[in-house]
C-alpha positions as CSV (number, residue, x, y, z in Angstrom):
1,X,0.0,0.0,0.0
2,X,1.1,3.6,-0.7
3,X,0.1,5.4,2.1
4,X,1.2,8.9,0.6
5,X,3.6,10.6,-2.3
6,X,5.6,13.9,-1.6
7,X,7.6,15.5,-4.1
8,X,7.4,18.1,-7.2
9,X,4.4,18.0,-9.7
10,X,5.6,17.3,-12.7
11,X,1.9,17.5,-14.6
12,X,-1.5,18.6,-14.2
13,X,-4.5,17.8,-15.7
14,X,-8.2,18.1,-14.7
15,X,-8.7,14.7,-12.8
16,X,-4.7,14.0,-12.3
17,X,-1.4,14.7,-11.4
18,X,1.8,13.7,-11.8
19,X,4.0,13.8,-9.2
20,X,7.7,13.0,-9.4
21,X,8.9,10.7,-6.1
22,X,12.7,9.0,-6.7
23,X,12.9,9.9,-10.4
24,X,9.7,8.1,-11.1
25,X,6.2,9.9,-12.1
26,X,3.5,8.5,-9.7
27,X,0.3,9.6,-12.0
28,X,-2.4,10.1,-9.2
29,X,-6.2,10.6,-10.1
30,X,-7.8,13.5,-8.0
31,X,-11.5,15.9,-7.3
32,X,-11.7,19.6,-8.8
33,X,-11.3,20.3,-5.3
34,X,-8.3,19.1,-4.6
35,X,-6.7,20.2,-8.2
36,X,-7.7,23.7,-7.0
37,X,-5.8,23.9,-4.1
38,X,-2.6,22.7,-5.9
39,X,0.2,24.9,-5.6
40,X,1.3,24.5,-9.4
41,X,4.0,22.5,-11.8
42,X,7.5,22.5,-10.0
43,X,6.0,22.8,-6.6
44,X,6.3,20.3,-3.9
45,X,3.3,18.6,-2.7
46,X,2.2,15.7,-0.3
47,X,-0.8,13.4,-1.3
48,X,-2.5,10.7,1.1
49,X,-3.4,8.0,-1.2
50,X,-5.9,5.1,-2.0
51,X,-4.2,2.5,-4.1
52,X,-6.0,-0.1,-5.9
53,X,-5.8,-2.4,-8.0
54,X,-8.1,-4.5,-10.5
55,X,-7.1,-7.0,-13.1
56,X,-6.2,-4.7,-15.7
57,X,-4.7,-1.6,-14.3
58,X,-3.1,0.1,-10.4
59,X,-4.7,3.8,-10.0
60,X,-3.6,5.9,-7.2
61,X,-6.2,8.4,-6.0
62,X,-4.7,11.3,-4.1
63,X,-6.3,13.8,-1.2
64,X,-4.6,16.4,1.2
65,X,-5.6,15.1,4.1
66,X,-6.3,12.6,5.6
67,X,-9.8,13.4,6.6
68,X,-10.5,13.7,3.0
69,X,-9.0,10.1,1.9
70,X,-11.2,8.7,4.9
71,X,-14.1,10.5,3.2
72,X,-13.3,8.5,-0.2
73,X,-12.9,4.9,1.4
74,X,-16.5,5.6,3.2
75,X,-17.9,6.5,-0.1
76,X,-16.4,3.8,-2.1
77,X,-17.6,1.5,0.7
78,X,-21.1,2.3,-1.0
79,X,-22.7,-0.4,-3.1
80,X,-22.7,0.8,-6.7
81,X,-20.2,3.9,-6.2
82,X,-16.7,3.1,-7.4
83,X,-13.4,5.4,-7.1
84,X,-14.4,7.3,-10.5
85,X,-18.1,7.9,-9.0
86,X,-16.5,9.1,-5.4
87,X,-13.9,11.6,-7.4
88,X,-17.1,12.9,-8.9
89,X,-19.3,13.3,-5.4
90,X,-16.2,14.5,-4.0
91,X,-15.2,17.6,-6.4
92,X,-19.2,18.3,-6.2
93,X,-19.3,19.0,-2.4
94,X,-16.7,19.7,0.0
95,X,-16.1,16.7,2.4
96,X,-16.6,18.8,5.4
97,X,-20.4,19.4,4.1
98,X,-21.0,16.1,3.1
99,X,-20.5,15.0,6.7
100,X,-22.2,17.6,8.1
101,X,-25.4,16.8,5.3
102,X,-26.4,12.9,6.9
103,X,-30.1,13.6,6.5
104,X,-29.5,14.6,2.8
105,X,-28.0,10.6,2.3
106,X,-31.7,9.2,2.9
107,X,-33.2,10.8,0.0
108,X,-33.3,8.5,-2.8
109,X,-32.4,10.2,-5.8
110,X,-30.0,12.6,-4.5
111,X,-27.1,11.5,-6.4
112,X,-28.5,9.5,-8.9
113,X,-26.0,9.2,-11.5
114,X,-23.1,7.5,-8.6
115,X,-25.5,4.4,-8.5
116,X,-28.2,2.7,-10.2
117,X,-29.5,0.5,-7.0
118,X,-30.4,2.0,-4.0
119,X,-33.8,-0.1,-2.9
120,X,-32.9,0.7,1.0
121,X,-31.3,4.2,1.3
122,X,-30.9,3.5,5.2
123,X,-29.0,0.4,4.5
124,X,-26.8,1.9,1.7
125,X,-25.9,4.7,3.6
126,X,-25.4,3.2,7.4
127,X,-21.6,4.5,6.9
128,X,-22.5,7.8,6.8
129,X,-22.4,8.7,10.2
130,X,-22.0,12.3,11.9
């Protein structure tokens, strides 16, 4: 596991950065609201990390903090909402005001396009605790 990567960004894109750790270019998937916080290329940064990895690829997802990387693992932890679908819910609302938001989890449709099933919001959304 890769709990975290420090070092300069070497590239920036919408949903990634690269960062450079030992000569090697860790390319780490990331919200809007993390890439707007970055200080820029050629600027050091430290990213906590989620690394997984599937049968046909290892993606690093990157936060700055660890608060926010605890707030991924609880959404991924969601039937039906995958790392790509977290990113998304993630650069929509600011962790702290998802947390603060648990009555808004029990409404069925509120973030429809994350996950198709979701016949018992309270059991989906036990995780989601404030």
């Amino acid at each position: 596991m890769i709990s975290f990567v420090k070092g300069p960004i070497a590239e920036m894109t919408g949903d990634c950065v690269v960062i450079e750790c030992g000569n090697v270019g860790y390319e780490i998937f990331i919200p809007l609201s993390v890439f707007e916080k970055l200080p820029g290329v050629g600027r050091e940064v430290k990213l906590y990390t989620y690394f997984q990895v599937r049968e046909d690829a290892m993606c690093l997802y990157g936060f700055l903090s660890r608060q926010d990387l605890k707030m991924f693992k609880q959404l991924i932890s969601v039937n039906g909402i995958g790392p790509k679908g977290a990113l998304g819910i993630l650069s929509a609302m600011d962790p702290d005001d998802l947390k603060r938001s648990g009555d808004i989890w029990r409404c069925k449709g509120y973030f429809q396009g994350a996950w198709r099933r979701c016949e018992n919001c309270s059991e989906n959304y036990s995780g989601f605790k404030r």
